[in-house]
MIROVEX-229671 format. One record per residue (C-alpha): residue number from 0; x, z, y. Coordinates in Angstrom, 2 decimals. Layout:
<atoms>
{NUM, {X, Z, Y}};
...
</atoms>
This chain:
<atoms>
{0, {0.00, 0.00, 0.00}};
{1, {2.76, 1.26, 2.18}};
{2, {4.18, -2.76, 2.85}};
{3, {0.25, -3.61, 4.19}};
{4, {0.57, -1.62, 6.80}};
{5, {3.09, -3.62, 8.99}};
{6, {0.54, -6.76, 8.73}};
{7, {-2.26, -5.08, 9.45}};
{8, {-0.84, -3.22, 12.63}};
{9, {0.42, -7.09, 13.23}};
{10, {-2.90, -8.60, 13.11}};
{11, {-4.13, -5.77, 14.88}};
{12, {-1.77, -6.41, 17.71}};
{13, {-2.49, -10.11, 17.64}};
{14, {-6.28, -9.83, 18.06}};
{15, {-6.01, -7.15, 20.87}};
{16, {-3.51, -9.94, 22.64}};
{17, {-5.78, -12.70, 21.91}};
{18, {-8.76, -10.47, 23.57}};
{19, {-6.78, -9.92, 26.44}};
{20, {-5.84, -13.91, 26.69}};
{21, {-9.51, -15.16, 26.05}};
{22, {-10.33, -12.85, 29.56}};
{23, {-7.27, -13.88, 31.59}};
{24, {-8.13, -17.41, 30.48}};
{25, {-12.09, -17.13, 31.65}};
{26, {-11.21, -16.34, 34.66}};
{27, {-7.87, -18.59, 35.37}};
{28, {-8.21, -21.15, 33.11}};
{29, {-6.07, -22.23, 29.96}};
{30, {-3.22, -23.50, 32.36}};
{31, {-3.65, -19.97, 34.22}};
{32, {-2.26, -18.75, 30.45}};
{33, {1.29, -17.49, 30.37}};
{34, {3.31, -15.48, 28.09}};
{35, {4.77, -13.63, 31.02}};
{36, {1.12, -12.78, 32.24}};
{37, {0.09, -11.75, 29.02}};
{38, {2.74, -9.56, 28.82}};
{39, {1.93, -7.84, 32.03}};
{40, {-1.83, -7.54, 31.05}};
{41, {-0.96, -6.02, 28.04}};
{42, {2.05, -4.14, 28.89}};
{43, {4.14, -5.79, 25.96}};
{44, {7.36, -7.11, 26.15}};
{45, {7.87, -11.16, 26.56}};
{46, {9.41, -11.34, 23.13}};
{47, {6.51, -9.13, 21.69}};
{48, {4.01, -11.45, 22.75}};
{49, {6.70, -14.77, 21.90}};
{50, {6.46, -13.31, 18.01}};
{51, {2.91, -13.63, 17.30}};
{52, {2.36, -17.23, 19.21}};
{53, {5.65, -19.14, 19.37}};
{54, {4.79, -20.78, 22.32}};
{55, {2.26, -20.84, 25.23}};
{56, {0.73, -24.41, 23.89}};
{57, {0.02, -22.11, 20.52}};
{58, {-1.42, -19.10, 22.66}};
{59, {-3.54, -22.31, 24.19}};
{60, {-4.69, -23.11, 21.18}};
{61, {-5.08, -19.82, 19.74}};
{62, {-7.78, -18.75, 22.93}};
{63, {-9.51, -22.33, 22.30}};
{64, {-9.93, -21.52, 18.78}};
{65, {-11.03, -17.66, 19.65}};
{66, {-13.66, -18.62, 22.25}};
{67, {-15.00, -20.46, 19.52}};
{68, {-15.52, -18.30, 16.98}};
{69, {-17.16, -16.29, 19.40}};
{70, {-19.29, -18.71, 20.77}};
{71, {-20.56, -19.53, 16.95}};
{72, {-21.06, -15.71, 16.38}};
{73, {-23.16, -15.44, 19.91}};
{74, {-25.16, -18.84, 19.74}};
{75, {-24.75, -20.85, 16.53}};
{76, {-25.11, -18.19, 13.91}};
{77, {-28.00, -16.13, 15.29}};
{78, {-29.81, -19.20, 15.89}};
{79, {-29.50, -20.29, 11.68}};
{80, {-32.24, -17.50, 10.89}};
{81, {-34.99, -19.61, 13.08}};
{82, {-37.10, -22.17, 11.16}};
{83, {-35.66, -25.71, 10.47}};
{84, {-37.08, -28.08, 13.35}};
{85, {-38.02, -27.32, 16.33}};
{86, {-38.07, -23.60, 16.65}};
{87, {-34.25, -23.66, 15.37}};
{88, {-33.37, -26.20, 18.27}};
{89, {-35.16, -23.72, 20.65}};
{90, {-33.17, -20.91, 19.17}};
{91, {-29.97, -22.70, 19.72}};
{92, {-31.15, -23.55, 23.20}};
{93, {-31.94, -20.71, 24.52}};
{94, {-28.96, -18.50, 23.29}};
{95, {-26.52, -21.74, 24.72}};
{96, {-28.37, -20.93, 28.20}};
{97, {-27.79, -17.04, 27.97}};
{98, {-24.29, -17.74, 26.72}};
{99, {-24.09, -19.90, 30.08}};
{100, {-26.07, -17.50, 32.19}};
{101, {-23.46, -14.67, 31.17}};
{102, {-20.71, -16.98, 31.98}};
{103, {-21.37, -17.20, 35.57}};
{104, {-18.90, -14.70, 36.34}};
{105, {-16.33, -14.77, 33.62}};
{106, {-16.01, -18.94, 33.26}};
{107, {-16.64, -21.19, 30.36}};
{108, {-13.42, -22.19, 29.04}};
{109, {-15.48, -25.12, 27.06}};
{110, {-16.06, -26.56, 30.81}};
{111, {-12.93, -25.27, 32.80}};
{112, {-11.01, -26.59, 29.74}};
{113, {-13.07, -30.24, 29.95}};
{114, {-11.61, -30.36, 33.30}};
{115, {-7.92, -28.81, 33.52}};
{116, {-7.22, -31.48, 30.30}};
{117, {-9.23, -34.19, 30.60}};
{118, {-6.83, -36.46, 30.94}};
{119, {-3.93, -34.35, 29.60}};
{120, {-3.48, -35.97, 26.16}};
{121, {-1.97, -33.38, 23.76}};
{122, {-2.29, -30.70, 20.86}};
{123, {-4.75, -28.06, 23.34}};
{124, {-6.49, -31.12, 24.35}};
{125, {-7.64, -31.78, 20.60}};
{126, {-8.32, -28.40, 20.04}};
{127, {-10.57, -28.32, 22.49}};
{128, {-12.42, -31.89, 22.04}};
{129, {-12.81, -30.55, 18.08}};
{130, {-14.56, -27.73, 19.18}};
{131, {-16.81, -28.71, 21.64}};
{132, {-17.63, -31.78, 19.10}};
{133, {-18.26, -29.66, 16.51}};
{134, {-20.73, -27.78, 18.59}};
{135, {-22.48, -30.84, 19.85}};
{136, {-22.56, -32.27, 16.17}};
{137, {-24.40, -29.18, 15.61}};
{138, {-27.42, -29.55, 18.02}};
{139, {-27.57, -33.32, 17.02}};
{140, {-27.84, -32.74, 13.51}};
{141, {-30.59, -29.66, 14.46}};
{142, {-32.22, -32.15, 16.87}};
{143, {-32.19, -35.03, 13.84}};
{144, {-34.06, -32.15, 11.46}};
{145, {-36.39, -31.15, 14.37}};
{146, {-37.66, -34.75, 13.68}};
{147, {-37.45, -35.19, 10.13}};
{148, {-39.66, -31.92, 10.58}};
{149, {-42.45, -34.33, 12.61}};
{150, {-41.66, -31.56, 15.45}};
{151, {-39.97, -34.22, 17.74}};
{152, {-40.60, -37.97, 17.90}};
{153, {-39.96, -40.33, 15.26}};
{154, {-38.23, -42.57, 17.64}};
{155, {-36.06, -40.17, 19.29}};
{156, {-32.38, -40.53, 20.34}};
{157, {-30.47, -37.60, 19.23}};
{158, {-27.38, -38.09, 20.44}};
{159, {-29.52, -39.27, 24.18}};
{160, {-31.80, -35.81, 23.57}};
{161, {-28.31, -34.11, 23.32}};
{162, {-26.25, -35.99, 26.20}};
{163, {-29.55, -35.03, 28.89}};
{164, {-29.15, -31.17, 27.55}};
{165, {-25.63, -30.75, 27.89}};
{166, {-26.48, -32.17, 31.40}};
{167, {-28.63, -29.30, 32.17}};
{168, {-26.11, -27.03, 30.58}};
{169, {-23.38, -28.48, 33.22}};
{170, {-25.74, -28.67, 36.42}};
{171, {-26.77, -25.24, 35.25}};
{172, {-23.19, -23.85, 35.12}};
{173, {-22.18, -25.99, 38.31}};
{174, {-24.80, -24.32, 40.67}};
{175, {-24.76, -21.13, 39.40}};
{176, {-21.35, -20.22, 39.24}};
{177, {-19.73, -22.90, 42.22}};
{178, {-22.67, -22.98, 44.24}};
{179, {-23.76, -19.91, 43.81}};
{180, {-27.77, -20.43, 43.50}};
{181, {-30.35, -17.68, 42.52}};
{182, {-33.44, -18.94, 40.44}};
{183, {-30.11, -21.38, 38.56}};
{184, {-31.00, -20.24, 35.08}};
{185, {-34.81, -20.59, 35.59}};
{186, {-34.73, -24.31, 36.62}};
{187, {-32.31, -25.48, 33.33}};
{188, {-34.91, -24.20, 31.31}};
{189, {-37.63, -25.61, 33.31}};
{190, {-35.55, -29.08, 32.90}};
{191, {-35.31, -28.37, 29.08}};
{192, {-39.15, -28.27, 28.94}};
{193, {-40.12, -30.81, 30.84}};
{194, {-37.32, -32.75, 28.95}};
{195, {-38.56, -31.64, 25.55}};
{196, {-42.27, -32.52, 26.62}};
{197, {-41.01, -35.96, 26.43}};
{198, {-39.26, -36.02, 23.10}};
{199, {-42.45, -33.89, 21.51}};
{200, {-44.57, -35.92, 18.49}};
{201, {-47.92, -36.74, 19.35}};
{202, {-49.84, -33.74, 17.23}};
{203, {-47.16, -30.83, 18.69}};
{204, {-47.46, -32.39, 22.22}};
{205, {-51.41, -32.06, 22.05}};
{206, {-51.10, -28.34, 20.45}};
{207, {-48.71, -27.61, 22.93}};
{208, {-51.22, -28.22, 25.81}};
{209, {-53.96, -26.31, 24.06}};
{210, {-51.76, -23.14, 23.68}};
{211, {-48.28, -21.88, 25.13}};
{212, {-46.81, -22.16, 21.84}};
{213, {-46.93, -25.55, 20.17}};
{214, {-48.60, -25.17, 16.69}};
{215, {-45.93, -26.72, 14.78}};
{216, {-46.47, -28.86, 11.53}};
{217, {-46.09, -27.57, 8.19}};
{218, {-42.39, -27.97, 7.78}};
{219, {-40.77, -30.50, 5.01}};
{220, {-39.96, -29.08, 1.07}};
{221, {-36.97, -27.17, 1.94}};
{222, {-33.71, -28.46, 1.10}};
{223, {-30.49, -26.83, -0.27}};
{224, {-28.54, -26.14, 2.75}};
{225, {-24.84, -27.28, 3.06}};
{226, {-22.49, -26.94, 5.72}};
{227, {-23.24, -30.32, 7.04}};
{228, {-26.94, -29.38, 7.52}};
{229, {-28.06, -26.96, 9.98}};
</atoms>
């Protein structure tokens, strides 16, 4: 037992530095990210921090890959135990525009990352183009279920339904946090609404105007899930 002890004070000491790089990051961006600063923040010697990264561009990819896990523990995960169709896109939704709302003073590193290495071709660039697509190929494929459901419209365009969210999601992040706008939160969901009033099937879209919650259709036989199906 006595040998374990070493790596688990190491990982230990790894996650606490990664915790204090995912906040330093939030705030000043991945380029913001140095070992020197990490150091500082949590009052650890250069080479202490050096040992468990290697180099900054790994402690870039190390926060990238962090934020993530985080963000699939906050939104993604949580939003599995809804229903298949349309209340699971809702789910995902509406914990992506908390996630946002809460962000408004800390900084998405998704967004502030889109922008610091957009055209920065390079290892923390791919990390972070991986993770965002794996989170978009996650709405898409809940979005292409919501209609295999009947819950959305036969003819829908998931990966348009998805581009005109993640608009919201930006415009939402833009005037709340750089603009500073009360009421910010309240009209990206109004958006999403009157967005998903257009994507709705006939039958939900006529329930949906009877009551505040659209009677939904009985869903599909329920298939074995894999980790390519949401």
């Amino acid at each position: 037992m006595l040998p374990q002890r070493p790596l688990l004070k190491g990982r230990q000491t790894r996650a606490a530095i990664l915790d204090a790089a995912l906040a330093l990051a939030s705030h000043m961006g991945l380029e913001g990210l140095s070992i020197g600063a990490l150091a500082e923040v949590t009052q650890m010697s250069k080479s202490g921090v050096f040992a468990h990264f290697g180099s900054r561009e790994e402690l870039q990819i190390s926060v990238v890959r962090e934020y993530h896990a985080k963000f699939s523990e906050e939104v993604f995960e949580p939003a599995m135990a809804a229903p298949r169709g349309l209340p699971r896109l809702r789910a995902l939704l509406d914990r992506w525009f908390k996630r946002v709302s809460v962000e408004i003073d800390a900084g998405c590193i998704y967004i502030s990352g889109a922008v610091e290495f957009d055209d920065r071709p390079g290892p923390v660039r791919d990390a972070l183009v991986g993770m965002v697509q794996a989170w978009h190929g996650a709405l898409e494929r809940a979005i292409r279920i919501a209609v295999e459901e009947g819950h959305l419209r036969a003819d829908t365009d998931p990966q348009q339904l998805l581009f005109e969210v993640h608009g919201l999601i930006l415009a939402l992040h833009h005037d709340a946090r750089f603009l500073r706008r009360s009421g910010a939160d309240a009209r990206a969901r109004a958006g999403f609404e009157n967005l998903l009033s257009h994507y709705l099937a006939p039958s939900v879209a006529v329930s949906a105007s009877r009551s505040a919650a659209p009677a939904l259709p009985a869903p599909a036989a329920r298939r074995r899930r894999s980790p390519s199906t949401v």
